[in-house]
FIVO-337549 format. One line per 3 residues: number of its first residue (from 1); their letters; for each residue x, y negated, z negated of C-alpha. Coordinates in steps of 0.5 Angstrom, whole numbers, plus 2048, in hexadecimal, padded with zeros to 3 digits. Layout:
N
NUM	A	X,Y,Z  ...
//
This chain:
409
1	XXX	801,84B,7C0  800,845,7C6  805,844,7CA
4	XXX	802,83D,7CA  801,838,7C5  7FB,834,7C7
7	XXX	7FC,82F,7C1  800,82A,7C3  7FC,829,7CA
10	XXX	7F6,828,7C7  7F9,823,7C2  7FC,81F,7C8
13	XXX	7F6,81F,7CC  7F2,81D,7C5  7F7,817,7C5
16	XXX	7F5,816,7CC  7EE,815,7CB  7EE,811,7C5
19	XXX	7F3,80C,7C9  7EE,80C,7CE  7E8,80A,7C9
22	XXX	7EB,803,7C8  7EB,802,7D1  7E4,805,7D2
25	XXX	7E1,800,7CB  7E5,7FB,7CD  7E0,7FB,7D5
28	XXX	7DA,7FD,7D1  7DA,7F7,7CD  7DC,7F2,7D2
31	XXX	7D7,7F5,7D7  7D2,7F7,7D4  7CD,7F1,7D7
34	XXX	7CF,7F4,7DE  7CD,7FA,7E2  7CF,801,7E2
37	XXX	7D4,7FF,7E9  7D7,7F9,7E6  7D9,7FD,7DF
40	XXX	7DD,802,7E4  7E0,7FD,7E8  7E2,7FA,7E1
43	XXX	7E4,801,7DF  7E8,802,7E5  7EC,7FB,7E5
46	XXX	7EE,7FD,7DF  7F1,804,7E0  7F5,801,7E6
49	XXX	7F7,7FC,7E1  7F9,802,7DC  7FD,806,7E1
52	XXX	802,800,7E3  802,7FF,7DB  803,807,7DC
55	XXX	808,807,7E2  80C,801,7DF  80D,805,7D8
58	XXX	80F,80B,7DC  815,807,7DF  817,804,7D8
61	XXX	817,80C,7D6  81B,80E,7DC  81F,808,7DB
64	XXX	821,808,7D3  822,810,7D4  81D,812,7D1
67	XXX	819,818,7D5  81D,81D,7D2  81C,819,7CA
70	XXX	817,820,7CA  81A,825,7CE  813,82A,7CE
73	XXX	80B,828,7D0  807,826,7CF  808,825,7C8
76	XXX	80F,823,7C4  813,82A,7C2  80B,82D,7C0
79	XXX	809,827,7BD  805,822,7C0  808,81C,7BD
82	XXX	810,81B,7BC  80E,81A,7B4  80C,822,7B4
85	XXX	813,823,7B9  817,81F,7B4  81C,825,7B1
88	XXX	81D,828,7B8  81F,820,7BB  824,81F,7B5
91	XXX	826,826,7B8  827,824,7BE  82A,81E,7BE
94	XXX	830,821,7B9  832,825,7BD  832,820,7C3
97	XXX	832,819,7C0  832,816,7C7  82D,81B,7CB
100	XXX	827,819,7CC  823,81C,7C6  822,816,7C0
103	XXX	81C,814,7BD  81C,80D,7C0  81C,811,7C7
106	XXX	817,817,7C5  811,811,7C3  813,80E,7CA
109	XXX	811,814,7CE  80B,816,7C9  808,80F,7CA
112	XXX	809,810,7D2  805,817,7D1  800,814,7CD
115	XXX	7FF,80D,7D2  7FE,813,7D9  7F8,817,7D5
118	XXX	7F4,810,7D3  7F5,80F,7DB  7F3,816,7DC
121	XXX	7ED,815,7D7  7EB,80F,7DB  7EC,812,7E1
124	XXX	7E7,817,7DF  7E2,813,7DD  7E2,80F,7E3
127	XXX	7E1,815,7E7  7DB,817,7E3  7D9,810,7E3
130	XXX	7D9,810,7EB  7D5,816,7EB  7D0,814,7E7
133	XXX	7D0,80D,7EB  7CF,811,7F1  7C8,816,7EE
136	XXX	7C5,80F,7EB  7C5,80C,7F2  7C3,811,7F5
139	XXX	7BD,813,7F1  7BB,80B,7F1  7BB,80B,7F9
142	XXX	7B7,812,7F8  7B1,80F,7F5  7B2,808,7F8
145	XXX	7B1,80C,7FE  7B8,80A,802  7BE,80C,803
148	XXX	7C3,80C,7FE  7C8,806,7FD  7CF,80A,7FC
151	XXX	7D3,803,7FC  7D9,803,7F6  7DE,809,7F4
154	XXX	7DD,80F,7F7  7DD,814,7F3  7E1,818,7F7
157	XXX	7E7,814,7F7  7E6,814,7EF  7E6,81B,7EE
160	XXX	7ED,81B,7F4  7EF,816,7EF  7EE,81A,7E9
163	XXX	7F1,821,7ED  7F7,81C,7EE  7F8,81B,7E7
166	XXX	7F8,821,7E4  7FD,822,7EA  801,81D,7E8
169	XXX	801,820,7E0  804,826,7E3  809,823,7E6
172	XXX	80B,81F,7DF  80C,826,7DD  810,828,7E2
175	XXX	815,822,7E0  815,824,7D9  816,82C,7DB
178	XXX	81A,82B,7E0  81F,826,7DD  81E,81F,7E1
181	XXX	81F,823,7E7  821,81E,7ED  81B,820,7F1
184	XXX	816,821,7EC  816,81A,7E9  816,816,7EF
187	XXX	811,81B,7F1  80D,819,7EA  80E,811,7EC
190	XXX	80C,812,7F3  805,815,7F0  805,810,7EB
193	XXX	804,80B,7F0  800,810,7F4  7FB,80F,7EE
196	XXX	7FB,808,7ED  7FA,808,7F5  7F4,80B,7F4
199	XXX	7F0,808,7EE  7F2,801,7F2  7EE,803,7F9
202	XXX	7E9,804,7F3  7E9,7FF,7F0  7E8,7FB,7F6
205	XXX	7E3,800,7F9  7DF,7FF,7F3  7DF,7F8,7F2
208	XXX	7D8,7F3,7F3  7D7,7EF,7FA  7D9,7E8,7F9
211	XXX	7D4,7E4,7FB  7D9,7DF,7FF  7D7,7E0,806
214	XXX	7DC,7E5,80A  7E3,7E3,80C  7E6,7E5,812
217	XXX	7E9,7ED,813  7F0,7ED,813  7F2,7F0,81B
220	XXX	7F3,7F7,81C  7FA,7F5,81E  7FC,7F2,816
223	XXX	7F9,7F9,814  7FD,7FC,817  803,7F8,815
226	XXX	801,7F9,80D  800,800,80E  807,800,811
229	XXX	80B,7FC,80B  806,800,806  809,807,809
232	XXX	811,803,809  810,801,802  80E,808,800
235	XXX	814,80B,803  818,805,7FF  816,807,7F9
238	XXX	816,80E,7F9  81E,80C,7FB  81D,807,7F5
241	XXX	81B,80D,7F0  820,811,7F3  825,80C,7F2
244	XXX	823,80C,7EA  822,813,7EA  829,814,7EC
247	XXX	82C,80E,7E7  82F,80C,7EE  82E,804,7EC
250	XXX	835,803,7EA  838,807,7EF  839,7FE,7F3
253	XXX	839,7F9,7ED  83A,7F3,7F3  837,7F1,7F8
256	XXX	836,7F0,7FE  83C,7F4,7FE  83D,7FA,7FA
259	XXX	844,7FD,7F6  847,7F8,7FB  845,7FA,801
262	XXX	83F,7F8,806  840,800,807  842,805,802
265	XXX	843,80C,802  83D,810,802  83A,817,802
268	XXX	834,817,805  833,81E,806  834,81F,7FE
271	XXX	830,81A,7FC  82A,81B,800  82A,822,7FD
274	XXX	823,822,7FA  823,828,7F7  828,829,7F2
277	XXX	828,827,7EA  82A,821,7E7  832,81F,7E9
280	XXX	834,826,7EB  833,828,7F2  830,82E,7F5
283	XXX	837,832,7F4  837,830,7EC  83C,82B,7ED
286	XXX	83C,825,7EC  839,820,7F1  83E,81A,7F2
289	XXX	83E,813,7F3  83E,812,7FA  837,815,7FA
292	XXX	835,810,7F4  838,80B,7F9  834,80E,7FF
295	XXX	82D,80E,7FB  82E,807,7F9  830,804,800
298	XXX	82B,807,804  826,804,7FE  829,7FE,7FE
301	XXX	829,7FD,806  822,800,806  820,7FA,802
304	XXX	822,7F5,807  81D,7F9,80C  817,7F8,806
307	XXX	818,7F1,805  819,7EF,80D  812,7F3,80E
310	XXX	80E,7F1,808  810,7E9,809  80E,7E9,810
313	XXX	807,7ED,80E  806,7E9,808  807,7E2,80D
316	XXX	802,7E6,811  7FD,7E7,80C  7FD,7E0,809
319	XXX	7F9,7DD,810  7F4,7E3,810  7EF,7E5,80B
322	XXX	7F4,7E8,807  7F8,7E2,805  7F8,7E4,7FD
325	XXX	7FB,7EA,7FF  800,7E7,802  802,7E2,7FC
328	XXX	802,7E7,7F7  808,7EB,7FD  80C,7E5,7FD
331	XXX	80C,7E5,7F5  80D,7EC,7F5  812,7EC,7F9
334	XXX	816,7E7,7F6  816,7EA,7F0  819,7F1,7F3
337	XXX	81E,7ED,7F7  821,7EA,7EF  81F,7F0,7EB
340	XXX	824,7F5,7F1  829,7F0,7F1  829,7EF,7E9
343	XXX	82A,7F6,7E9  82F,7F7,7EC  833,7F1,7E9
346	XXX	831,7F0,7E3  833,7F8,7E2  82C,7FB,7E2
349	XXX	828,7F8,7DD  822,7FA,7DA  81E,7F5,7DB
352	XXX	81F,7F4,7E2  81F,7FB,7E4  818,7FC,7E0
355	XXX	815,7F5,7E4  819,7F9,7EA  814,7FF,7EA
358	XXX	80E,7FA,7E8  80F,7F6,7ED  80F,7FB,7F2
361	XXX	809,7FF,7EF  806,7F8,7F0  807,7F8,7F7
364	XXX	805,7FF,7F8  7FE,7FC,7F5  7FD,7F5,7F9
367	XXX	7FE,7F9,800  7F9,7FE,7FE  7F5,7F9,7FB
370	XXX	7F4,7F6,802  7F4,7FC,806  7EE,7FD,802
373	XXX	7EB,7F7,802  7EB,7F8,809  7E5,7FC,80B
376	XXX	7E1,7F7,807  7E4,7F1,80B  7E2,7F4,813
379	XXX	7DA,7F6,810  7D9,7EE,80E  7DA,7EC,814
382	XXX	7D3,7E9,817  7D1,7EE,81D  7D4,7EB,824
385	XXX	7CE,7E7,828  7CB,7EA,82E  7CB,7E6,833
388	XXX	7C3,7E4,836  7C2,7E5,83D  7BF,7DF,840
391	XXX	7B8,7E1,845  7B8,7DA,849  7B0,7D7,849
394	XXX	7AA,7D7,84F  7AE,7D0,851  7B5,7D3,851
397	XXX	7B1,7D9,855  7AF,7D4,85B  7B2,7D2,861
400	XXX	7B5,7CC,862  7B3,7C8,868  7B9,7C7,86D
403	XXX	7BD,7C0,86B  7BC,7BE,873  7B5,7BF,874
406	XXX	7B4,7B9,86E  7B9,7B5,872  7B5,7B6,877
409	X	7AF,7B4,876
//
């Protein structure tokens, strides 16, 4: 007898794979008339598109407490849908009628498991795609006689990409396994966002040269300043998940205050323990509130840091060449400012905390999207002028005759 039932995976994966059917028809149709490369840089764009949906959707799994709605994997109970899960669901929710496994919740988190496998099976036909891309022009230059031109998506960073979302799939496991471990799940948002970096840099390193002429290359300076906030705004969405993760939201419901105090009582040393299960410690007690205080507030003066850094840069790239980057950072920005601030007050709402995780994925995005654009940028610029050394003539050459010999005479 096998110790493991392969069943439900294969289905999961089937139903992965019909999902992504309908993505790949979808390009073909519309870019049939197009070139092999504008097909994967379709292609692409249109995963990049999905994993935010995917990105999105997780948050609203995480938000509504459905991670556990299937507390196995990769399937529900051994099935690979809630239908075939349905008398062991009822079960569960008798015996625990406000625990985490109803119907409406199983099917949430099956959906999630279903989005992540038509990503992967996009991934996957991405990276072969790339390969193929890489051989074709490779033989074209063979018989042409030339060097190969190896612009677009490199073949490489796709099958990076691919390894990273078989990565991130084990750690989708991990969380299910290992009961919404704190550092799990944050990890597995973390992962996410790694994944939706990757096929963004893609998409832009895929995309066809625009005809336009160049437009000047940011400074070094502004590239530095962008990888500084991006790696500020890494750190503060890790302390986002990790306040997610740890239900630590409600820990302040006012601002700019929090429980009446400008500084409340708080237990750093509790809260920023980063392996232990969910609202224990690692004694098995349970954690208190001063630490879901601690992780609240340094989330929330962390954030102040964010949005004072990402609004200078975006006033800095709004008079470079990155100057609708920049817009899209002051948007995102404000729309991190309200989604935070409704989460809080309003009592942590829904709606702003799933926009809260879209608009911080967003972020990610667009700094990454020019970070890559970057390379391009310094590779248009015209090659620099070599001045020419001026030789003087025969008549330059020839001595002058004396001005005093002229007056003389």
């Amino acid at each position: 007898m096998s110790l493991l039932d392969w069943t439900p995976v294969f289905k999961v994966m089937l139903a992965g794979l019909v999902l992504a059917i309908f993505p790949l028809a979808w390009v073909w149709v519309r870019q049939r008339a197009h070139d092999p490369s504008r097909r994967l840089h379709a292609l692409t764009l249109l995963t990049v598109f999905l994993t935010f949906d995917l990105i999105v959707f997780g948050a609203f799994t995480r938000l509504t407490d459905s991670g556990l709605g299937c507390p196995d994997w990769p399937g529900c109970y051994g099935s690979a849908t809630p239908i075939g899960a349905l008398s062991n669901i009822q079960a569960a929710q008798s015996a625990m009628p406000t625990g985490p496994v109803t119907l409406s919740k199983a099917w949430i988190e099956m959906i999630h498991r279903y989005l992540a496998t038509g990503v992967g099976a996009l991934i996957l036909v991405i990276c072969a795609l790339s390969w193929w891309a890489r051989a074709r022009a490779a033989k074209q230059a063979v018989g042409a006689g030339t060097t190969p031109a190896l612009a677009g998506i490199s073949p490489w960073l796709a099958t990076f990409t691919l390894l990273w979302v078989c990565v991130q799939g084990a750690f989708g496991a991990l969380t299910v396994t290992m009961k919404l471990f704190p550092a799990i799940v944050t990890l597995h948002l973390l992962g996410g966002l790694t994944l939706l970096g990757l096929l963004t840099w893609q998409a832009v390193q895929g995309r066809p040269v625009a005809a336009a002429g160049p437009l000047p290359a940011p400074g070094r300076g502004l590239r530095s300043a962008l990888l500084a906030c991006m790696a500020l705004l890494v750190l503060q969405i890790a302390l986002g998940g990790w306040v997610s993760t740890n239900y630590a939201v409600l820990a302040c419901t006012e601002f700019p205050m929090c429980q009446s105090r400008w500084w409340p009582e708080m237990n750093f040393a509790q809260g920023f323990t980063l392996w232990r299960e969910l609202g224990m410690t690692p004694q098995g007690s349970p954690i208190s509130f001063e630490a879901l205080t601690a992780i609240h507030m340094v989330h929330r003066l962390m954030a102040v840091v964010v949005v004072l850094a990402l609004g200078a840069l975006a006033w800095r790239m709004k008079r470079s060449s990155w100057r609708t980057q920049g817009r899209w950072l002051n948007l995102l920005v404000l729309l991190q400012i309200i989604t935070g601030l409704s989460n809080v007050v309003l009592g942590w709402p829904l709606l702003a905390a799933v926009l809260h995780t879209g608009g911080a994925a967003a972020l990610l995005a667009v700094m990454v999207w020019a970070l890559a654009q970057y390379p391009r940028l310094v590779q248009s610029q015209p090659a620099p002028v070599q001045p020419v050394e001026r030789k003087p003539d025969s008549a330059e050459r020839a001595p002058r005759a004396p001005l005093t010999s002229n007056l003389s005479a």
